[in-house]
BAFI-3210 file (N, C-alpha, C; in Angstrom, 3 decimals, decimal comma, padded with zeros to 6 digits):
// residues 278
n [1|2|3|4|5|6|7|8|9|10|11|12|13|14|15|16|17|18|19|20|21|22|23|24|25|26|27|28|29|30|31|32|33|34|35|36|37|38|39|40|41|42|43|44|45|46|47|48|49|50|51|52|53|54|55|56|57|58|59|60|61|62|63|64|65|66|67|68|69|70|71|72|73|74|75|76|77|78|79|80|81|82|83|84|85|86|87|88|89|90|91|92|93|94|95|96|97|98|99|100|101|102|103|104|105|106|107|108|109|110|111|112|113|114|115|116|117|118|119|120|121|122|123|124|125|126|127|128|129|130|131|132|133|134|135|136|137|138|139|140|141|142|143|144|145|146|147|148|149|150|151|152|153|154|155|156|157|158|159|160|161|162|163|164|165|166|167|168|169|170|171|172|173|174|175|176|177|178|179|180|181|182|183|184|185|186|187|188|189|190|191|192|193|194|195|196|197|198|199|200|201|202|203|204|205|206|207|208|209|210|211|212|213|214|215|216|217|218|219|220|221|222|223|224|225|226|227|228|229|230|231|232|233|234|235|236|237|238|239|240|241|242|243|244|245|246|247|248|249|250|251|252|253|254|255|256|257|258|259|260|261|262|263|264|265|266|267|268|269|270|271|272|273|274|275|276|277|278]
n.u [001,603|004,149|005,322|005,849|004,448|001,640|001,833|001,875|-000,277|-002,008|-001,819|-000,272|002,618|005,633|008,515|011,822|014,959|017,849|020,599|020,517|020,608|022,023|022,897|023,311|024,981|027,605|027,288|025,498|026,114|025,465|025,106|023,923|021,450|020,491|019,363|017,957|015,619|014,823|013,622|011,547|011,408|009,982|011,229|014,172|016,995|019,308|023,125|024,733|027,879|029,976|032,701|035,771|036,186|033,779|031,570|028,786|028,522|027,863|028,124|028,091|029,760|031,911|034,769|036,429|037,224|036,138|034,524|035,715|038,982|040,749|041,595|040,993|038,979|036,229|035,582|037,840|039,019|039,229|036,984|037,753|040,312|038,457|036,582|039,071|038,717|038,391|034,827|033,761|035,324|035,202|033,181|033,244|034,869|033,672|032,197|034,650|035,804|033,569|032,346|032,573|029,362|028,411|025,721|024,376|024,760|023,262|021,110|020,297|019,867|017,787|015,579|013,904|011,667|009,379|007,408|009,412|010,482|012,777|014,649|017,233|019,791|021,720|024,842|027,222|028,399|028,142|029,863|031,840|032,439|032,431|030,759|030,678|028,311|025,971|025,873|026,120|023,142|021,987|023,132|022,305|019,192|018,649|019,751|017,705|015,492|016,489|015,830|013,482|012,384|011,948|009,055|009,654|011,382|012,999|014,535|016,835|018,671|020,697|022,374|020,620|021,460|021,847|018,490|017,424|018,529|017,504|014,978|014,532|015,249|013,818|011,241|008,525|008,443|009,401|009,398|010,911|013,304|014,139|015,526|015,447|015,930|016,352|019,200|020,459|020,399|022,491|022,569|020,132|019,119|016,648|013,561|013,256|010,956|008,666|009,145|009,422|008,531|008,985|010,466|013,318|013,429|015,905|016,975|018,507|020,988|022,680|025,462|028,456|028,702|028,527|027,013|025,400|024,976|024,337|021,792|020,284|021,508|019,769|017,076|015,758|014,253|012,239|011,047|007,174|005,284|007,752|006,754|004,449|004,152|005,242|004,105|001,992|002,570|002,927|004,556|005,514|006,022|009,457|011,534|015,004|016,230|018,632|018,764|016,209|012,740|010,220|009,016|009,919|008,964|006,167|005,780|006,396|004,862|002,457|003,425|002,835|004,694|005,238|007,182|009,722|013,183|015,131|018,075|018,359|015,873|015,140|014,412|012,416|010,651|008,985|008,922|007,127|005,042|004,269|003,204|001,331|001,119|001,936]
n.v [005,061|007,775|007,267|009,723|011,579|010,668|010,389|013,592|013,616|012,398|014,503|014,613|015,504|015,126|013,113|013,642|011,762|013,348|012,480|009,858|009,171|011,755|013,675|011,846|009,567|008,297|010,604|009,483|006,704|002,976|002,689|004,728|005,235|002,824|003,266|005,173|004,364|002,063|004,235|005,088|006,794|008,544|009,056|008,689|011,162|011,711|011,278|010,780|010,426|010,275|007,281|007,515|005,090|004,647|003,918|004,636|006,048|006,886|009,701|013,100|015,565|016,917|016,374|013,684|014,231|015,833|013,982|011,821|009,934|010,726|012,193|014,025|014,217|012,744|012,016|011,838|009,049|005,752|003,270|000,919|002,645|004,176|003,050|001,992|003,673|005,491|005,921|006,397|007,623|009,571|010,349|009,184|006,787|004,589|003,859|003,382|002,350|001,955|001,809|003,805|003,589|001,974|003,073|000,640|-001,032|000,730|000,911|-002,059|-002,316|-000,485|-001,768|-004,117|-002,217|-001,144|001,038|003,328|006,288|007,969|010,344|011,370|012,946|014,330|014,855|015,296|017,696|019,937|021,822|021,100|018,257|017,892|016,359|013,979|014,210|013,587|011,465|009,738|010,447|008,767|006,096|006,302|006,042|003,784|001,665|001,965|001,482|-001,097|-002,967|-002,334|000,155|002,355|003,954|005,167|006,942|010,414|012,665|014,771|018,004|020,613|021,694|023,191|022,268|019,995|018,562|019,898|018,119|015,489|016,336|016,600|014,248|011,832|012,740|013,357|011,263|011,055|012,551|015,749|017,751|020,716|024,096|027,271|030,482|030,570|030,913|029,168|027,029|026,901|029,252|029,218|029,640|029,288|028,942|027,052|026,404|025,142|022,603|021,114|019,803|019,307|022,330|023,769|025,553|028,132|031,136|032,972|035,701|037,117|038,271|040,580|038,416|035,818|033,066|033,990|033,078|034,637|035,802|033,594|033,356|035,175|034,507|031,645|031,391|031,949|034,611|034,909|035,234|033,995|031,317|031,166|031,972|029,829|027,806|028,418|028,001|025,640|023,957|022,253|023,283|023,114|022,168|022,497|022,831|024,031|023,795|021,554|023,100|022,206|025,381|026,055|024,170|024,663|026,886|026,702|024,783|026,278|027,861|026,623|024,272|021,077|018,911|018,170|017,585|016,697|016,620|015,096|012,643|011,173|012,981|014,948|013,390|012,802|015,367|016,351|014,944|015,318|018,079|017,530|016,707|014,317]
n.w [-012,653|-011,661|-008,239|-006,589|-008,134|-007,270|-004,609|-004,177|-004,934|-002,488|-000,228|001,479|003,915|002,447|004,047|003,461|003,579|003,915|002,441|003,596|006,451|007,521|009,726|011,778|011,523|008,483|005,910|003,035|002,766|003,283|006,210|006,732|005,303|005,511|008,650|007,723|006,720|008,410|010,149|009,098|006,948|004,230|001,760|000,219|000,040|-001,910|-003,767|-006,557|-008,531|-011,458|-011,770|-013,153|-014,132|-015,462|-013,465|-011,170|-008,145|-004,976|-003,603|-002,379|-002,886|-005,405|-005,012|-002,625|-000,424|001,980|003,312|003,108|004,432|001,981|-001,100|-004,094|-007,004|-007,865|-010,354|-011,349|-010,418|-010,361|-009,747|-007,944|-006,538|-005,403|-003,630|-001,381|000,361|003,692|004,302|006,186|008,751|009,702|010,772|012,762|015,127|015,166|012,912|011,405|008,276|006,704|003,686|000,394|-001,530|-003,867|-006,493|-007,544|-005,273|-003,778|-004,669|-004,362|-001,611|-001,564|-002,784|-001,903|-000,472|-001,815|-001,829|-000,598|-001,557|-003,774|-004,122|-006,586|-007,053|-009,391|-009,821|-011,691|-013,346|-016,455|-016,405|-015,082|-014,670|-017,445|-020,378|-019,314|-017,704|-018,666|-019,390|-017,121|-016,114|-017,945|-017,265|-014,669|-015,229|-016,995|-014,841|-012,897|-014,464|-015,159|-013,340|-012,468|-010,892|-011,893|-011,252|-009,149|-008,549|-008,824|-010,247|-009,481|-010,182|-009,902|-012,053|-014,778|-017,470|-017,345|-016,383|-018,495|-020,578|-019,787|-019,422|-022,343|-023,558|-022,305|-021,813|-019,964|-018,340|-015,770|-012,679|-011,895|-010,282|-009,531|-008,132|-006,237|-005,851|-009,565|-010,710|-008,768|-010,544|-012,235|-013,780|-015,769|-019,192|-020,320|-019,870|-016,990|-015,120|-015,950|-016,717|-014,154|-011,494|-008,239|-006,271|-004,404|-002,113|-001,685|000,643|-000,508|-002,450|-005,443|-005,297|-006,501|-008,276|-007,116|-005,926|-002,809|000,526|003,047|003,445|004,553|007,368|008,658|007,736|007,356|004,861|002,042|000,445|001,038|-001,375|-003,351|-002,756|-003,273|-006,248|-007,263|-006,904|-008,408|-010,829|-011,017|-009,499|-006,943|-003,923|-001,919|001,257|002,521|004,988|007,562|009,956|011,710|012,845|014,914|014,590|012,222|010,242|010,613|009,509|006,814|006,069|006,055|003,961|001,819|001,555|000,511|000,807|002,708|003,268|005,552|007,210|010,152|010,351|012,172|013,675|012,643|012,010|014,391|014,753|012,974|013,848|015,807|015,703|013,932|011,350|009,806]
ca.u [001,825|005,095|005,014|005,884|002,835|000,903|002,337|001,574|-002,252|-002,623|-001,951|000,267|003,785|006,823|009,776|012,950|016,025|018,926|021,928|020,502|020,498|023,172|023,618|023,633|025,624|028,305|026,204|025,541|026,516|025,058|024,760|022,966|020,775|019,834|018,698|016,983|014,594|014,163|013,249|010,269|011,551|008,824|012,592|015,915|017,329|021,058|023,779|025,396|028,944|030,446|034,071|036,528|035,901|032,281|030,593|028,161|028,895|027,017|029,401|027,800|031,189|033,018|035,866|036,306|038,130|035,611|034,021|036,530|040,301|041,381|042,187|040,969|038,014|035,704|035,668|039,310|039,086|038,782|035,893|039,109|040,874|037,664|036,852|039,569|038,891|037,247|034,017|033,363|035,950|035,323|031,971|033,073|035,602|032,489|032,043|035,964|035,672|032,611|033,214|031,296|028,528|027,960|025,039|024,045|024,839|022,180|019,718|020,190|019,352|016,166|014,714|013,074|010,979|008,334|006,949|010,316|010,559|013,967|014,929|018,061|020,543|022,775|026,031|028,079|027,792|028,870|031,046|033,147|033,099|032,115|029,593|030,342|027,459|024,907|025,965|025,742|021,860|021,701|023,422|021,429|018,289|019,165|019,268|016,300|014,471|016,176|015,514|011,574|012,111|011,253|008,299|009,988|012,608|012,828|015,813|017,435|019,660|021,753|022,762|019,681|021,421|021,594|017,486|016,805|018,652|016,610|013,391|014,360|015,484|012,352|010,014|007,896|008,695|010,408|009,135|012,394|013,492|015,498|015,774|014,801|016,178|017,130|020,449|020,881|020,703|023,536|022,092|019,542|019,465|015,615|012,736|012,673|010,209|007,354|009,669|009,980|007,774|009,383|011,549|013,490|013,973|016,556|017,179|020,011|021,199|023,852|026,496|029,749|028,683|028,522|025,631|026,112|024,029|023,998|020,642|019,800|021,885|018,658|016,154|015,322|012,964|012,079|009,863|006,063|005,284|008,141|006,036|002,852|004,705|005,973|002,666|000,755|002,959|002,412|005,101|005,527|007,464|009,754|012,299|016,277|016,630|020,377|018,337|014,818|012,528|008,806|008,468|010,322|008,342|004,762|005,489|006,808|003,665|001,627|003,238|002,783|005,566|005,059|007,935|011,382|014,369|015,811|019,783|018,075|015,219|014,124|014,045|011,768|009,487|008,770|008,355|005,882|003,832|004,360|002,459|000,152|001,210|002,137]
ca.v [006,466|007,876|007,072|010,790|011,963|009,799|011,085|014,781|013,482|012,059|015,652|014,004|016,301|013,669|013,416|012,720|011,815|013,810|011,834|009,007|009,908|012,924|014,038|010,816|008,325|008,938|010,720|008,794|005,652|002,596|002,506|006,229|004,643|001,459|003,558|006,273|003,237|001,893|004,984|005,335|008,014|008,426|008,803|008,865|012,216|011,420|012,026|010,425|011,422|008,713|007,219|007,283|004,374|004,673|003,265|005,234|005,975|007,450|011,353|014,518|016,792|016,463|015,186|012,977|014,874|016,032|013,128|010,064|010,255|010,217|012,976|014,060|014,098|011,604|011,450|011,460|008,226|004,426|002,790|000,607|003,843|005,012|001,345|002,259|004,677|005,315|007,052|006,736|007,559|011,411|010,732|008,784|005,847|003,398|003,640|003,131|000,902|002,397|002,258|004,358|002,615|001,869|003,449|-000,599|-001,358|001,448|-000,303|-003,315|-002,264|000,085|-002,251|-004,540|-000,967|-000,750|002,329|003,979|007,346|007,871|011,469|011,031|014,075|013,850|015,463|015,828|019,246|020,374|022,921|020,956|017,496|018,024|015,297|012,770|014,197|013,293|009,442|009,479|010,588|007,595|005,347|006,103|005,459|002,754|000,728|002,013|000,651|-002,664|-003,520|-002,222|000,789|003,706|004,868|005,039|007,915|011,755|013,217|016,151|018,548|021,963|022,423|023,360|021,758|018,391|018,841|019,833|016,911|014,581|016,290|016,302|012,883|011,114|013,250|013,277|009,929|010,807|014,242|016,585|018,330|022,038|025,364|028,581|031,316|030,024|031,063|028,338|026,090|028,221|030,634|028,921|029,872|029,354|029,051|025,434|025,952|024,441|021,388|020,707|018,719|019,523|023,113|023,596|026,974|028,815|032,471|033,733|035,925|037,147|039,259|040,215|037,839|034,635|032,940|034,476|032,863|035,413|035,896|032,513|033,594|035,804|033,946|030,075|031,636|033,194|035,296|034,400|035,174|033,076|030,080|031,099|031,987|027,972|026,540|029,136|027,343|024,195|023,409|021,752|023,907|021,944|023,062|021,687|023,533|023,565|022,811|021,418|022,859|022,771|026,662|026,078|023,474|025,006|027,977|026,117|023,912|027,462|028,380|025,515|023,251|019,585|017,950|018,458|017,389|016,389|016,205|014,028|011,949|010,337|014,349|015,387|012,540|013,447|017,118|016,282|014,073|016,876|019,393|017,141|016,717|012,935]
ca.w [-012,282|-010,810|-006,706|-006,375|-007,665|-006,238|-002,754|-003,835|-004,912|-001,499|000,154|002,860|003,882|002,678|004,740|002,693|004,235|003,641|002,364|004,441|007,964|007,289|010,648|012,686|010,135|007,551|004,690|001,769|003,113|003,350|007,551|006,688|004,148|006,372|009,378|007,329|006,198|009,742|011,315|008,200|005,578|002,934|000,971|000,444|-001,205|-002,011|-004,708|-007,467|-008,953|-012,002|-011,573|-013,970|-015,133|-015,429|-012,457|-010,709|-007,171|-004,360|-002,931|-002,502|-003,493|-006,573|-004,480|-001,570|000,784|003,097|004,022|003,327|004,737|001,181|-001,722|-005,473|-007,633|-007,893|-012,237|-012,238|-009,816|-010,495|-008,626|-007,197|-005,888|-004,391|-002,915|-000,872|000,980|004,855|004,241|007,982|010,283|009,965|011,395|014,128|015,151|015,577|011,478|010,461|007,739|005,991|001,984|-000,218|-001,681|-005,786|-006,455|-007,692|-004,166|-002,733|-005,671|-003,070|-000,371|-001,238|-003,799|-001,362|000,198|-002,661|-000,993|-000,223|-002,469|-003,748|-004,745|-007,186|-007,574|-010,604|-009,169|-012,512|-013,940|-017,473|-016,916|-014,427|-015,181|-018,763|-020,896|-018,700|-016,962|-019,598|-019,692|-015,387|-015,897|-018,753|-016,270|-013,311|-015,284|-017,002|-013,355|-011,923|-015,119|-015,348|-011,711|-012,771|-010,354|-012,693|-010,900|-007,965|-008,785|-009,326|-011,002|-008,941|-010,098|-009,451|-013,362|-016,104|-018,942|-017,430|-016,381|-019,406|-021,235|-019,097|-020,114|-023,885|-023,914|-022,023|-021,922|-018,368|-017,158|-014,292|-012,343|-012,219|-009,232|-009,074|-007,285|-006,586|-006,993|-010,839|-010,269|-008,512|-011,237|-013,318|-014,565|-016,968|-020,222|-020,812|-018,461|-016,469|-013,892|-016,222|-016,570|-013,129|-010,328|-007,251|-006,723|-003,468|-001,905|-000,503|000,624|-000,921|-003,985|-006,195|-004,381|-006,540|-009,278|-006,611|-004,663|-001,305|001,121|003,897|003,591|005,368|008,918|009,170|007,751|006,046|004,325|001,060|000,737|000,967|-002,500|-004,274|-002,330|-003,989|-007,604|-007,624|-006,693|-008,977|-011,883|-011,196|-008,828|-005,290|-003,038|-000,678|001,403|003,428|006,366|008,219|011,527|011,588|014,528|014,626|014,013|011,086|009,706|010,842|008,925|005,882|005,402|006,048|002,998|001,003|001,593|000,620|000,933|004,070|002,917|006,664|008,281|011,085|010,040|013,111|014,805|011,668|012,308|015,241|015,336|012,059|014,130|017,223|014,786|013,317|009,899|010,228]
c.u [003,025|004,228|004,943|004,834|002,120|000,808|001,813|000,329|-002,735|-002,775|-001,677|001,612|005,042|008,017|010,868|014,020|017,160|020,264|021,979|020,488|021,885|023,732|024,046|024,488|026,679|027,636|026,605|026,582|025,415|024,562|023,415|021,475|019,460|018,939|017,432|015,610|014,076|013,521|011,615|010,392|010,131|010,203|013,056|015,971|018,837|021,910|024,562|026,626|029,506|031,928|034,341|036,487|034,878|031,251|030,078|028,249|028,259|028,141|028,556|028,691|031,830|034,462|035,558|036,794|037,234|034,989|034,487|038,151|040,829|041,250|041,616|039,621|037,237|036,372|037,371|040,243|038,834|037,612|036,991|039,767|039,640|037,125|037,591|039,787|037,790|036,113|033,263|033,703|035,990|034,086|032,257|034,219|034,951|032,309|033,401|035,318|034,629|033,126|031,918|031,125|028,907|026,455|023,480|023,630|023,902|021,186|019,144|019,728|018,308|015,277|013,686|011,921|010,370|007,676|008,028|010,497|012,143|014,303|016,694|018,944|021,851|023,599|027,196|027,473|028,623|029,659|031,795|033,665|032,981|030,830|029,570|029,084|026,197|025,043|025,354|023,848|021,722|022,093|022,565|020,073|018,326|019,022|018,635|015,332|015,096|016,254|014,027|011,575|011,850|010,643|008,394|011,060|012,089|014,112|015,561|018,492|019,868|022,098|021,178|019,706|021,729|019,783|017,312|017,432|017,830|015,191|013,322|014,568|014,423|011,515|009,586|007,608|008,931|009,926|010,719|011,877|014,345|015,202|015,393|015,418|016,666|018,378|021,201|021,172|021,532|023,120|021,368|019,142|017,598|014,875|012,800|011,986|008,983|008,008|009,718|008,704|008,200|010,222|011,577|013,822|015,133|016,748|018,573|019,967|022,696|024,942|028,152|030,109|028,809|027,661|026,462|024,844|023,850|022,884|019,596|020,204|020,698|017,321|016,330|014,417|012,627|010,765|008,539|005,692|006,054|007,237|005,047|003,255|004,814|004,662|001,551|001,655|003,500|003,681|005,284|006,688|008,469|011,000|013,567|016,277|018,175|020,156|016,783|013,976|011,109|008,435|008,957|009,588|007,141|004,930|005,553|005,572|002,875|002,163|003,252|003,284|004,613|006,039|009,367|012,209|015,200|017,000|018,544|016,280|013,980|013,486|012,747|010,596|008,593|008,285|006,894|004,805|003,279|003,036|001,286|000,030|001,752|000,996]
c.v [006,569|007,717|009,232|012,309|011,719|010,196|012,293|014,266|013,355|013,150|015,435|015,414|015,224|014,242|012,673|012,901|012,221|013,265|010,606|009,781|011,007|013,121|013,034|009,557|009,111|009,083|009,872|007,642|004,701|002,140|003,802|006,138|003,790|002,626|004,769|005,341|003,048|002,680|005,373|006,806|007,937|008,391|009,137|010,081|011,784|011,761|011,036|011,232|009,574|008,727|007,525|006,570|003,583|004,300|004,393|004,802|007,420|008,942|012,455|015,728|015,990|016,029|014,883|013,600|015,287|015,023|011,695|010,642|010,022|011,925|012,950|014,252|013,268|010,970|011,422|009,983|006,824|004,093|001,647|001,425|004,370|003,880|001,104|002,726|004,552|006,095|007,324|007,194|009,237|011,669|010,067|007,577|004,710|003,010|003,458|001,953|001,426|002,482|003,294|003,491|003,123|002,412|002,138|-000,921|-000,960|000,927|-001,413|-002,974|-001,164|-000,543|-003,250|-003,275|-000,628|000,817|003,359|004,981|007,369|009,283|011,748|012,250|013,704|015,353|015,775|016,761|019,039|021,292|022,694|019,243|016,967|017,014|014,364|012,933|013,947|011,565|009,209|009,669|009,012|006,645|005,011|005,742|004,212|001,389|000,654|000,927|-000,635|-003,295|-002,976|-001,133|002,323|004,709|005,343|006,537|009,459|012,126|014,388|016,741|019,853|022,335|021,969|022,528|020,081|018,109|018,904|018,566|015,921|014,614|016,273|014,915|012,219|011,623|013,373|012,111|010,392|012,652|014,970|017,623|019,564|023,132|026,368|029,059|030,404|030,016|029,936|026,948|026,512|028,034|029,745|030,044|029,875|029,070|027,124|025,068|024,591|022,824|020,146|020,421|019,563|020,910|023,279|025,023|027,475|030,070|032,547|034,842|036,484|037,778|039,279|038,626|035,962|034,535|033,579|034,114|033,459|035,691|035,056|032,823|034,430|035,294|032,658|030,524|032,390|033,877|034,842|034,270|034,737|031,847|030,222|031,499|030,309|027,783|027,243|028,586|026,331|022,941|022,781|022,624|023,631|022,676|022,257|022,917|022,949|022,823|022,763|021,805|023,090|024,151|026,787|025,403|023,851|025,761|027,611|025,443|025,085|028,022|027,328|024,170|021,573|018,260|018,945|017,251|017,458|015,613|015,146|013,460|011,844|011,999|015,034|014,916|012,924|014,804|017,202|015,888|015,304|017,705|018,308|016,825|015,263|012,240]
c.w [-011,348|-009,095|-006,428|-006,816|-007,425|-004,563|-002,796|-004,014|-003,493|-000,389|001,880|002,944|003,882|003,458|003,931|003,498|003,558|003,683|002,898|005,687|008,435|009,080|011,939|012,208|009,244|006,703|003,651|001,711|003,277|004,948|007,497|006,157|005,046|007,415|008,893|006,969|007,534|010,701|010,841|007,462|004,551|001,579|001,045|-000,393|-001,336|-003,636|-005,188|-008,713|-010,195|-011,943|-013,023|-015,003|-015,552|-014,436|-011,765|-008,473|-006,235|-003,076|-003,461|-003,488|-004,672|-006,322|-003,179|-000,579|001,992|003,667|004,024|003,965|003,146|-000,113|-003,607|-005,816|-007,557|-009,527|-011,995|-010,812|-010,435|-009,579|-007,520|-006,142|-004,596|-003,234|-001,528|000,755|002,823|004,548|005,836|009,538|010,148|010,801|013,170|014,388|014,993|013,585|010,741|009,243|006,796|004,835|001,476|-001,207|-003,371|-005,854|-007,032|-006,159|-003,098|-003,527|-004,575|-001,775|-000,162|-002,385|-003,224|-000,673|-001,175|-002,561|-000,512|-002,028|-002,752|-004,962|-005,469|-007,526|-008,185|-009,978|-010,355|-012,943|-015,232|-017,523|-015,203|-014,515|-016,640|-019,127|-020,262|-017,862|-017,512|-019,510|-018,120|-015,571|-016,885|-017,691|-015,352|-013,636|-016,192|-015,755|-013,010|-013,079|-015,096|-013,978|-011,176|-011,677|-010,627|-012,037|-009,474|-007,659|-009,099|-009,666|-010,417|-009,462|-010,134|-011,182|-014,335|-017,147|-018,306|-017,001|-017,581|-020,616|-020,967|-019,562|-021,617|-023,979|-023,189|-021,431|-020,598|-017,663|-016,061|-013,726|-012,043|-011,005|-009,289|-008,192|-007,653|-005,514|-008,233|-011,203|-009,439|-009,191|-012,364|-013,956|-015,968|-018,107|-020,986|-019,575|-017,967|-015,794|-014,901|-016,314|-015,424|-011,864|-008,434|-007,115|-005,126|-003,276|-001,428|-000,476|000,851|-002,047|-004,359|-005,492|-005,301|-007,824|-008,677|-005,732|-003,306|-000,583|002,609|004,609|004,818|006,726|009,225|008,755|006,624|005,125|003,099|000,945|000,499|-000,636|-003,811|-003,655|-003,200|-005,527|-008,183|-007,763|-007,774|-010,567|-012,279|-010,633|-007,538|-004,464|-001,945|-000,355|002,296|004,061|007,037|009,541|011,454|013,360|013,695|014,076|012,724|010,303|009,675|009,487|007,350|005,402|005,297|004,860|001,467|000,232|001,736|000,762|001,692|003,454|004,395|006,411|009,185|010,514|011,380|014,538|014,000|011,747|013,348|015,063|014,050|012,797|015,474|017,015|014,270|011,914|009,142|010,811]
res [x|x|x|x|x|x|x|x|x|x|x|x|x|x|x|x|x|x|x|x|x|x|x|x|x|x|x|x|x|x|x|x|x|x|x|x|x|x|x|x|x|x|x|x|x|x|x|x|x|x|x|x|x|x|x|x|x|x|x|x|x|x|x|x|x|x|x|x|x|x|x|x|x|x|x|x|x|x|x|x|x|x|x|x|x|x|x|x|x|x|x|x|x|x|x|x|x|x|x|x|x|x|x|x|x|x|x|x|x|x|x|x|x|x|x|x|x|x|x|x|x|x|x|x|x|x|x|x|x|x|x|x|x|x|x|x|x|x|x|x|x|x|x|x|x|x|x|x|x|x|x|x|x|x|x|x|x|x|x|x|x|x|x|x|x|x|x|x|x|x|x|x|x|x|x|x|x|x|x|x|x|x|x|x|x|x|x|x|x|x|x|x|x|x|x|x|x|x|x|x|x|x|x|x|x|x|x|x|x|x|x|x|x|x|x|x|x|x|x|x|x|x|x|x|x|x|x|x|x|x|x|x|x|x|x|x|x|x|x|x|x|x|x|x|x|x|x|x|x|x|x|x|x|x|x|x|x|x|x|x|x|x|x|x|x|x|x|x|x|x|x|x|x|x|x|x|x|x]
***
């Protein structure tokens, strides 16, 4: 049985770490990675983008620029070119030197953690880096199974038609992770909630024909009754917050949040155990 339902059977609240330890570490790095483990994540959430010349490589953004000193796309990169690059000295002088990791390379270092959850977001889209984003989901599972870590994984993503490739091509192996509002997964084209395991909230909506997330400067929160819509069709409602504080989190499990998606890890831990939900 997947680990990840297994975790919702046990009717615990998981803490996944955001990017690795996002706000204390260079995200989606392997220093980010390491401490998100040591501090006791239930799992990693992080992001996969494929090079150029096919290798699977662990970057939030479709290019490097915000978080390496370096310039471009990822897909229209070598794994050489990107190899390169600092992915750490934007976070700090203490991390110069930081590469970004192979997404092999993060294999290594959460494959000894049997018990470590590992929430997988496929980062190519089809209508920006075209089909290559169908091979990156083959890719990424591909590894997990030949390193026997299958039941260990959830497939996340932001575009419908790579989700729903995933669920036509193997079926309900793997629980599948997206969003709400649906709009956030452009603009699906058929219904995907029943597809989907995990759905993450946020308050926003359309504005002008583009997400406009405005909504959130006044509240994290969507409204009570999308919480109880998800869970009344057979979803888990989980939620990323910009800043994690206990009142945020109380209210969140009061509406039927099972799984935080934490920037700081080891502050999350804490304020869970604070409250009682740890």
């Amino acid at each position: 049985m997947n680990k990840f339902l297994e975790f919702i059977g046990s009717g615990k609240i998981m803490m996944a770490a955001h990017r690795g330890d996002k706000d204390c570490r260079p995200e989606n790095t392997l220093p980010a990675f390491r401490h998100a483990i040591e501090l006791g994540a239930d799992g990693i959430e992080t992001d996969i983008h494929q090079t150029k010349d096919g290798i699977l490589v662990m970057m939030h953004d479709h290019d490097v620029d915000r978080t390496t000193d370096g310039h471009g796309r990822v897909c229209d990169m070598t794994l050489e070119e990107i190899k390169k690059l600092d992915a750490g000295i934007k976070k700090g002088d203490e991390y110069r030197g930081t590469r970004v990791p192979t997404f092999e390379e993060f294999l290594d270092l959460v494959e000894p953690y049997p018990d470590l959850l590992l929430n997988l977001e496929l980062k190519d889209y089809p209508n920006v880096e075209g089909d290559i984003c169908y091979s990156t989901a083959d890719k990424l599972i591909e590894a997990v199974e030949r390193r026997g870590m299958g039941e260990r994984i959830m497939i996340n993503c932001f575009s419908w038609k790579v989700l729903d490739y995933v669920a036509g091509k193997y079926g309900d192996k793997y629980p599948l992770h997206g969003f709400w509002p649906d709009f956030l997964m452009q603009r699906p084209e058929k219904d995907m909630y029943p597809y989907l395991t995990y759905v993450c909230l946020f308050n926003c909506k359309i504005t002008d024909g583009k997400v406009d997330w405005s909504p959130r400067k006044t509240s994290e929160f969507c409204p009570a009754e999308d919480f109880a819509k998800l869970k009344d069709m057979g979803c888990e409602p989980c939620v990323c917050f910009a800043h994690d504080t206990p009142e945020l989190m109380r209210k969140a499990i009061d509406l039927g949040v099972t799984m935080f998606t934490c920037n700081d890890p080891e502050k999350a831990i804490k304020i869970l155990r604070e409250i009682g939900a740890r």
